[in-house]
DODRENNU-221065 format. One line per field, with one value per residue (C-alpha): x, y, z. Coordinates in steps of 0.02 Angstrom, whole numbers, plus 50000, padded with zeros to 5 digits. Example, Ala and Ser with C-alpha at 12.3 -4.5 7.8 and 13.67 -1.06 7.14 Angstrom:
REM residues 2
px	50615|50684 .
py	49775|49947 .
pz	50390|50357 .
REM end
This chain:
REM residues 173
px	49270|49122|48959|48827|48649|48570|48366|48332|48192|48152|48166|48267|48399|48425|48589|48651|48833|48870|49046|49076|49119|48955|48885|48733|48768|48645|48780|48902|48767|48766|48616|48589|48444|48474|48366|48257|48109|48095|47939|47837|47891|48089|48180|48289|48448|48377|48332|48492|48574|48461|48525|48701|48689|48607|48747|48876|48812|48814|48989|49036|48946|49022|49204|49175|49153|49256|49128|49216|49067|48869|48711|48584|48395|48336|48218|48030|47969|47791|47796|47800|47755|47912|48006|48096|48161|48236|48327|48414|48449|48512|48626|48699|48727|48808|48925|48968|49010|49107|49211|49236|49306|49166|49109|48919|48776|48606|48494|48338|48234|48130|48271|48329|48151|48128|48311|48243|48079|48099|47929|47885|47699|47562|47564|47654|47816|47934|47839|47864|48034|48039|47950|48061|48210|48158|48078|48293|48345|48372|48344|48204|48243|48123|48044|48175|48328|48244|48248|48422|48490|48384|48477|48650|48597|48584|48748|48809|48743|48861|49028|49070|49076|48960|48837|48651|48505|48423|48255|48222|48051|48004|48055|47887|47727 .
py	48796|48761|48848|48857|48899|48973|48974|49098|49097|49174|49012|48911|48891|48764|48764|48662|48654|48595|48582|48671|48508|48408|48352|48331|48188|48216|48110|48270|48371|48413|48472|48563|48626|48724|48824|48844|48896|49021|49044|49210|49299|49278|49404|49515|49416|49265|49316|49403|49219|49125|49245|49208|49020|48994|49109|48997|48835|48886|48952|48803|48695|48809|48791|48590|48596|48701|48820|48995|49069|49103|49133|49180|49186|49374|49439|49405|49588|49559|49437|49599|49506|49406|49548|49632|49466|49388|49540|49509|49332|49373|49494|49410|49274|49378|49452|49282|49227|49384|49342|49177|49228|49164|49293|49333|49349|49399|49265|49333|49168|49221|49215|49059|48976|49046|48954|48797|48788|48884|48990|48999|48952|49097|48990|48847|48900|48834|48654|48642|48690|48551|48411|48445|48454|48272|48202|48222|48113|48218|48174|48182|48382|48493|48629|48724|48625|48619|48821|48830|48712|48821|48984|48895|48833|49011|49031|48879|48965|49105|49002|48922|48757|48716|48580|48681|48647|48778|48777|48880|48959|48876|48696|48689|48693 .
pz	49524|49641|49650|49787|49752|49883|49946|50115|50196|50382|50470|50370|50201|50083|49990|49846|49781|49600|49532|49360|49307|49349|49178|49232|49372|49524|49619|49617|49689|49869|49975|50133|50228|50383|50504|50657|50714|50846|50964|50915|51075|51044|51099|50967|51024|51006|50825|50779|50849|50735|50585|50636|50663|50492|50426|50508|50446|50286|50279|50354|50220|50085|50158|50167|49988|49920|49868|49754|49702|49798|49686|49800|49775|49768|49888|49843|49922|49876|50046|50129|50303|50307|50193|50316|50437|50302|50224|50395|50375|50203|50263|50398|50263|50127|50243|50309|50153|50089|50258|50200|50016|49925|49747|49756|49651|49635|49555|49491|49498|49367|49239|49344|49326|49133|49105|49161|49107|48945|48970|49180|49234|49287|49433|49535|49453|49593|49582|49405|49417|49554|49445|49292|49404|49463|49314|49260|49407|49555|49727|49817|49861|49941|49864|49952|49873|49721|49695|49775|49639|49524|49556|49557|49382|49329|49388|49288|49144|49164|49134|48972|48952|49110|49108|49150|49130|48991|48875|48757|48741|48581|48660|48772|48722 .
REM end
C-alpha cells in the first residue's frame, strides 16, 4: 500500500508519497510541488484551469506511484482571505482523486503536528515540525513538503505495523 500526503495551498501543492513499507528510509520518499501563480486580474476560467491543472498533476503523480490512499491537509479557515480559493482547489483535487480510485482522508494537522512533535509549539509549529523532520535525515523539503509528509505520517499511524514518526507528550521537554 502507498500513501500520499497532501499540502494545498491557493497557488500551489506539495505532495509526498511514502510506502507502508518505508522504515524510516528518506530514500523511499517521493516529493512533489506543483502550482502557478496567476496575475490578480485572471479571469474565472483561468482560475478554474489553474484548479484543474494542479488537480491533474497530482493525479498524475499519484498514479506514477502507485498511490491507494490520500491524507490531505484540512482547511486552515482562520486564513479567511485565501479560505474560499482554496476550498476550490481542494475540491477540484478530491474529486480528481476519487476519479482516480484513490481512499481519502482528512488530516487534522494538529493531531498530525502533536504526533510528531509530541506537544505542538504556541508558535512556528510547521517549522518545528520541519526541523525535526530534517534533523532525522530528510531532504532538504520545503515547508510545504515538510507538512505534506506530516499529514501522510498521520496516515501511517493509522495502519499497523507502519514505520511513523510519533512522540509522546512526556518525551519532550
Amino acid at each position: 500500500m502507498i500513501l500520499m500526503g497532501l499540502d494545498l495551498s491557493v497557488t500551489a501543492a506539495a505532495a509526498c508519497v511514502v510506502p507502508l513499507s518505508w522504515d524510516g528510509d528518506f530514500r523511499r520518499v517521493k516529493t512533489l510541488v506543483v502550482g502557478d501563480s496567476l496575475r490578480r486580474d485572471a479571469t474565472d476560467e483561468q482560475r478554474a484551469r489553474r484548479c484543474e491543472g494542479i488537480a491533474l498533476q497530482l493525479v498524475a503523480f499519484a498514479r506514477l506511484h502507485g498511490v491507494t490512499e490520500c491524507w490531505l491537509e484540512g482547511y486552515a479557515y482562520s486564513q479567511r482571505s485565501a479560505s474560499h480559493t482554496l476550498g476550490e482547489v481542494g475540491g477540484v483535487v478530491r474529486l480528481e482523486l476519487v476519479r482516480a480510485g484513490i481512499t481519502l482522508h482528512t488530516a487534522n494537522m494538529s493531531t498530525a503536528r502533536k504526533l510528531l512533535l509530541g506537544k505542538i509549539p504556541r508558535k512556528g509549529a510547521k517549522h518545528a515540525a520541519h526541523a525535526v523532520l530534517h534533523a532525522a535525515g530528510s531532504p532538504a523539503w520545503s515547508l510545504d513538503e515538510a507538512d505534506a509528509f506530516v499529514a501522510v505520517n498521520l496516515g501511517l499511524s493509522e495502519h499497523a505495523g507502519a514505520w511513523c514518526f510519533a512522540q509522546s507528550p512526556e518525551a519532550v521537554s
